[in-house]
KOLTORSE-725420 format. One record per residue (C-alpha): residue number from 0; residue in one letter; x negated, y negated, z. Coordinates in steps of 0.2 Angstrom, whole numbers, plus 5000, padded with zeros to 4 digits. Layout:
N
<doti><k>NUM</k><r>a</r><east>X</east><north>Y</north><up>Z</up></doti>
...
END
This chain:
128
<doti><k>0</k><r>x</r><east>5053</east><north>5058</north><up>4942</up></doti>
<doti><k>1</k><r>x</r><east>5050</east><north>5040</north><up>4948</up></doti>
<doti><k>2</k><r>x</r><east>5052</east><north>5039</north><up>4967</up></doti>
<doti><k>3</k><r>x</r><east>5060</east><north>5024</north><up>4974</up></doti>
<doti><k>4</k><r>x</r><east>5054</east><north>5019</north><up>4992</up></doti>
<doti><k>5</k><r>x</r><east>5068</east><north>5016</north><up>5007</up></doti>
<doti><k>6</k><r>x</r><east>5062</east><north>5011</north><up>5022</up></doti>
<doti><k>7</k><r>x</r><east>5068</east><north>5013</north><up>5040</up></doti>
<doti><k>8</k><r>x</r><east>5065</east><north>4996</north><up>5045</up></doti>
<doti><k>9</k><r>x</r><east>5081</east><north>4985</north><up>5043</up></doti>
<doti><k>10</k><r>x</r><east>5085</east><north>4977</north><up>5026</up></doti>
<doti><k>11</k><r>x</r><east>5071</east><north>4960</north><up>5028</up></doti>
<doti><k>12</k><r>x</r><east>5065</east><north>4957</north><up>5046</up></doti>
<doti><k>13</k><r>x</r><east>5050</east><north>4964</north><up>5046</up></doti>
<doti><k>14</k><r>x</r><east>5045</east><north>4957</north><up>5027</up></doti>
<doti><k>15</k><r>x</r><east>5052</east><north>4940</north><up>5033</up></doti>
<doti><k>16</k><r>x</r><east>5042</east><north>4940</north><up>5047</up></doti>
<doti><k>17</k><r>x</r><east>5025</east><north>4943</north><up>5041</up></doti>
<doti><k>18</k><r>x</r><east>5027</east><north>4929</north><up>5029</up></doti>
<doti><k>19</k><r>x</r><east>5037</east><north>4937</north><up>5016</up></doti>
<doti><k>20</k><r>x</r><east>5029</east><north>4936</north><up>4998</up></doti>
<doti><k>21</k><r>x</r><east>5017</east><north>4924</north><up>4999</up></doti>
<doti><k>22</k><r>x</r><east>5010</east><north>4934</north><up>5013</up></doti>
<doti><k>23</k><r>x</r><east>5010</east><north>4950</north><up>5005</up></doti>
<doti><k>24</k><r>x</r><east>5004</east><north>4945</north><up>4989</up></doti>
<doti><k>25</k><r>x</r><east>4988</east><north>4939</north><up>5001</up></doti>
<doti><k>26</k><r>x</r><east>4984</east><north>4954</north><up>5011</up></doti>
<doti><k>27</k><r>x</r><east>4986</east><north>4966</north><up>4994</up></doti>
<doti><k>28</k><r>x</r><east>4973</east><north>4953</north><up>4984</up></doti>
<doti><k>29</k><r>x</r><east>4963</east><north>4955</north><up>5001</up></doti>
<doti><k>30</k><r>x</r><east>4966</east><north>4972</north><up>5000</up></doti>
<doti><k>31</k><r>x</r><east>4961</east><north>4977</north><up>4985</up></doti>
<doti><k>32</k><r>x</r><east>4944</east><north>4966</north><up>4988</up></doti>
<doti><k>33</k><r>x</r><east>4938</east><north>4979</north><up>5002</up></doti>
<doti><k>34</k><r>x</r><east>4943</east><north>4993</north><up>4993</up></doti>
<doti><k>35</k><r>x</r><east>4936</east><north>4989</north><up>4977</up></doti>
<doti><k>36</k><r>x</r><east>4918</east><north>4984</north><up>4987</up></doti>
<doti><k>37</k><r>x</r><east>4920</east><north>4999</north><up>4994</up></doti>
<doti><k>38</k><r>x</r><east>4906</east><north>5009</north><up>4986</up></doti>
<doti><k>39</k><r>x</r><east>4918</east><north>5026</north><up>4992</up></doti>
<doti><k>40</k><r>x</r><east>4933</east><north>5018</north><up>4983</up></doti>
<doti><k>41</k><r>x</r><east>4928</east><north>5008</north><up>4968</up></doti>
<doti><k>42</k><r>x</r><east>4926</east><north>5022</north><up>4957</up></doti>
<doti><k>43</k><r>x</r><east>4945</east><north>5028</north><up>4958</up></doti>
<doti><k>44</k><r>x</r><east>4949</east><north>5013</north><up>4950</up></doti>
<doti><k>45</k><r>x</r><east>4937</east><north>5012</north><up>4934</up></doti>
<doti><k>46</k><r>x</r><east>4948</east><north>5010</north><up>4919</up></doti>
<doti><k>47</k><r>x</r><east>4963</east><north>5003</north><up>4930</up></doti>
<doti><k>48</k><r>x</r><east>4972</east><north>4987</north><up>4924</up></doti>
<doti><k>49</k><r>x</r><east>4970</east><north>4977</north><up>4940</up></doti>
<doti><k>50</k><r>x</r><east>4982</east><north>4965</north><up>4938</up></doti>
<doti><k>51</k><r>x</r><east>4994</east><north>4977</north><up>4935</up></doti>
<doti><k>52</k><r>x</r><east>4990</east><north>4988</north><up>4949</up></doti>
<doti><k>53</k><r>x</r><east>4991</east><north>4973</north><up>4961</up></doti>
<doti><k>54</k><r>x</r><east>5008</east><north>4969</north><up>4956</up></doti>
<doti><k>55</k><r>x</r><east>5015</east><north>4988</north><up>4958</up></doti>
<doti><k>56</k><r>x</r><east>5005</east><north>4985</north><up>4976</up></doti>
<doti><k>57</k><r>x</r><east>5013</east><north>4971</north><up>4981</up></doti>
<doti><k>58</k><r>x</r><east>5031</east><north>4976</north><up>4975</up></doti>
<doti><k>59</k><r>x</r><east>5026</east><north>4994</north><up>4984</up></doti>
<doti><k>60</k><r>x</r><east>5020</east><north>4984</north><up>5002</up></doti>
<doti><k>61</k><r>x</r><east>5037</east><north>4973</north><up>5000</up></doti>
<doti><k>62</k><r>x</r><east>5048</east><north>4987</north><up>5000</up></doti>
<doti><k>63</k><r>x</r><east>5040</east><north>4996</north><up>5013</up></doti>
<doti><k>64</k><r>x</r><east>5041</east><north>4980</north><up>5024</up></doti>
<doti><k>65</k><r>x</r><east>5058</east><north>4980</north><up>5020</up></doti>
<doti><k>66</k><r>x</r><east>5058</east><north>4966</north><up>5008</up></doti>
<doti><k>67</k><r>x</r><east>5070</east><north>4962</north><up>4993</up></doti>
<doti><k>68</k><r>x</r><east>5062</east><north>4973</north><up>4983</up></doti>
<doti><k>69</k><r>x</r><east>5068</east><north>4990</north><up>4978</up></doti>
<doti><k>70</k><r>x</r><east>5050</east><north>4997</north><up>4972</up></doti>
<doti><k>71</k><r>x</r><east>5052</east><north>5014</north><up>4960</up></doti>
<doti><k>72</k><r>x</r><east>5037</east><north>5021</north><up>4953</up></doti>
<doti><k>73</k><r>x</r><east>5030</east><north>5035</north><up>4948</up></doti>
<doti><k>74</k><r>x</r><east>5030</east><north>5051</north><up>4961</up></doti>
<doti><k>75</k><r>x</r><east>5019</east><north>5051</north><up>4972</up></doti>
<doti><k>76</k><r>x</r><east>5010</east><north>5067</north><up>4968</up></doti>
<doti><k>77</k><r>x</r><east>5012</east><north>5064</north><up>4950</up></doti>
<doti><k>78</k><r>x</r><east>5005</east><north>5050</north><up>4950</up></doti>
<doti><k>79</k><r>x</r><east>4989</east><north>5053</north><up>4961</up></doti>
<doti><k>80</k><r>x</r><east>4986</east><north>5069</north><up>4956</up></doti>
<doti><k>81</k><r>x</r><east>4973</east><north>5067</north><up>4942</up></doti>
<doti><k>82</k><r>x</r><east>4962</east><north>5058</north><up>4956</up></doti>
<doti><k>83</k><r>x</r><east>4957</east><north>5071</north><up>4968</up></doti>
<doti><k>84</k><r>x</r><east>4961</east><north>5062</north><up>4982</up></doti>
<doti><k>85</k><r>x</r><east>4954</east><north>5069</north><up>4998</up></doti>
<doti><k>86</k><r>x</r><east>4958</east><north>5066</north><up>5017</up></doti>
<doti><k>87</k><r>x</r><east>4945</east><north>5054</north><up>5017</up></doti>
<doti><k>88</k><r>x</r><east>4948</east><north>5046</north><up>5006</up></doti>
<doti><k>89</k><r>x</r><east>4966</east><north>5041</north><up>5011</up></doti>
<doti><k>90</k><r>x</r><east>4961</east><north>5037</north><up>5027</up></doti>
<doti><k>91</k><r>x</r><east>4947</east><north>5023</north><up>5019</up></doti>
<doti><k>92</k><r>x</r><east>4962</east><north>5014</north><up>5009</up></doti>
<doti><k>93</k><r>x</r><east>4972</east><north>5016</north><up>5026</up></doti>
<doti><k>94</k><r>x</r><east>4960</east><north>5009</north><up>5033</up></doti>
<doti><k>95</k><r>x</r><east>4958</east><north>4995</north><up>5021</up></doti>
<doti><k>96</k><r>x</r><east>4973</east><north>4992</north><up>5021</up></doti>
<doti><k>97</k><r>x</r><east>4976</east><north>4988</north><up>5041</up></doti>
<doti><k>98</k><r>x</r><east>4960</east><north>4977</north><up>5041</up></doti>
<doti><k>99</k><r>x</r><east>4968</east><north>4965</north><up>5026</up></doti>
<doti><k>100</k><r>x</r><east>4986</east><north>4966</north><up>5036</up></doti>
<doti><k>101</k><r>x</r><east>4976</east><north>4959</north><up>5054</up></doti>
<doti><k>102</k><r>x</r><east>4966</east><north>4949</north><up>5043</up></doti>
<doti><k>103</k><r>x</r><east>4981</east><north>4940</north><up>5036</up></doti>
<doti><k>104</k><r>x</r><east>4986</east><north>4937</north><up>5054</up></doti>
<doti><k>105</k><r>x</r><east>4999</east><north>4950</north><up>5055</up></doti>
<doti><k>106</k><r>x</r><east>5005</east><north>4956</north><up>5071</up></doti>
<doti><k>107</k><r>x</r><east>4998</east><north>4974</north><up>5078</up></doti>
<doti><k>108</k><r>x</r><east>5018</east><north>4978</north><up>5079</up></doti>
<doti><k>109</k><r>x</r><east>5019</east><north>4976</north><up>5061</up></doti>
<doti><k>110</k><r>x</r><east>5005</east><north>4983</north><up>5055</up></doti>
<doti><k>111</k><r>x</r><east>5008</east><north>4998</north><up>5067</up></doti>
<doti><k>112</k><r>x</r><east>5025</east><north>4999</north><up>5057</up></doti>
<doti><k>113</k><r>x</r><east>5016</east><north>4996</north><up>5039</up></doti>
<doti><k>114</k><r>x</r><east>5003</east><north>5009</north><up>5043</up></doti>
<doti><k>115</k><r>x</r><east>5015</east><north>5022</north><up>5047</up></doti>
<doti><k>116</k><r>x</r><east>5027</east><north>5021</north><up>5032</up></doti>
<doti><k>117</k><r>x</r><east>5011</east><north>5022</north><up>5023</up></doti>
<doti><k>118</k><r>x</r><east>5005</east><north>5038</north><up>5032</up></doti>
<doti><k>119</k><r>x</r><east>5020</east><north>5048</north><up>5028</up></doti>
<doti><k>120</k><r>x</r><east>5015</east><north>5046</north><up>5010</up></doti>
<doti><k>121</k><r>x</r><east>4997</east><north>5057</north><up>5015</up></doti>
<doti><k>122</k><r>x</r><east>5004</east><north>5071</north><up>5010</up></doti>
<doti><k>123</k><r>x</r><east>5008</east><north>5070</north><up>4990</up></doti>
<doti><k>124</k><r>x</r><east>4995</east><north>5058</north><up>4988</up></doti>
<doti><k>125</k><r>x</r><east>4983</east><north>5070</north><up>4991</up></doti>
<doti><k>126</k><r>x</r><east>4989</east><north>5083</north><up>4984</up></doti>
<doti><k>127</k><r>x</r><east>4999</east><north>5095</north><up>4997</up></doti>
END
């Protein structure tokens, strides 16, 4: 069942005020470097159509900022499930991804709020 992402924060502040798209598609490229230099990481993605990947990423960081995106994917559990994602391992993408966010000169604020909605995702990507 695709899964389709609504975020607390109001409709486009919080996308708006990072930079809106330009921005996001900069920290997700940024992103995706660390992670994919990440020796821990890299090997989830063998076999994985970047470009493709990065775009689903960017449409998924834009809806959880509240852009004007509505992002539908696969379910989160379904979609993750066939990786063997450990606790660990989340929390080394999380943290990838809160470096490329203050890297990209986003405000703690906002990337405190990013990080959470991110966060309640833990569970189905990992497989509980």
């Amino acid at each position: 069942m695709p899964v389709r992402i609504v975020t607390r924060m109001s409709e486009s502040s919080l996308y708006t005020e990072i930079g809106g798209r330009d921005a996001v598609v900069a920290v997700v490229d940024d992103f995706y470097d660390r992670v994919l230099d990440d020796d821990r990481l890299a090997g989830f993605f063998e076999d994985t159509a970047m470009d493709d990947l990065r775009a689903h990423q960017i449409a998924f960081v834009s809806s959880v900022a509240g852009g004007p995106v509505e992002y539908t994917g696969d379910d989160m559990r379904a979609a993750h499930a066939h990786l063997d994602i450990a606790d660990e391992d989340f929390d080394a993408v999380a943290g990838h991804l809160e470096a490329a966010l203050r890297e990209n000169g986003v405000r703690s604020e906002n990337v405190a709020a990013i990080v959470e909605e991110v966060a309640a995702l833990r569970d189905p990507i990992v497989g509980r």
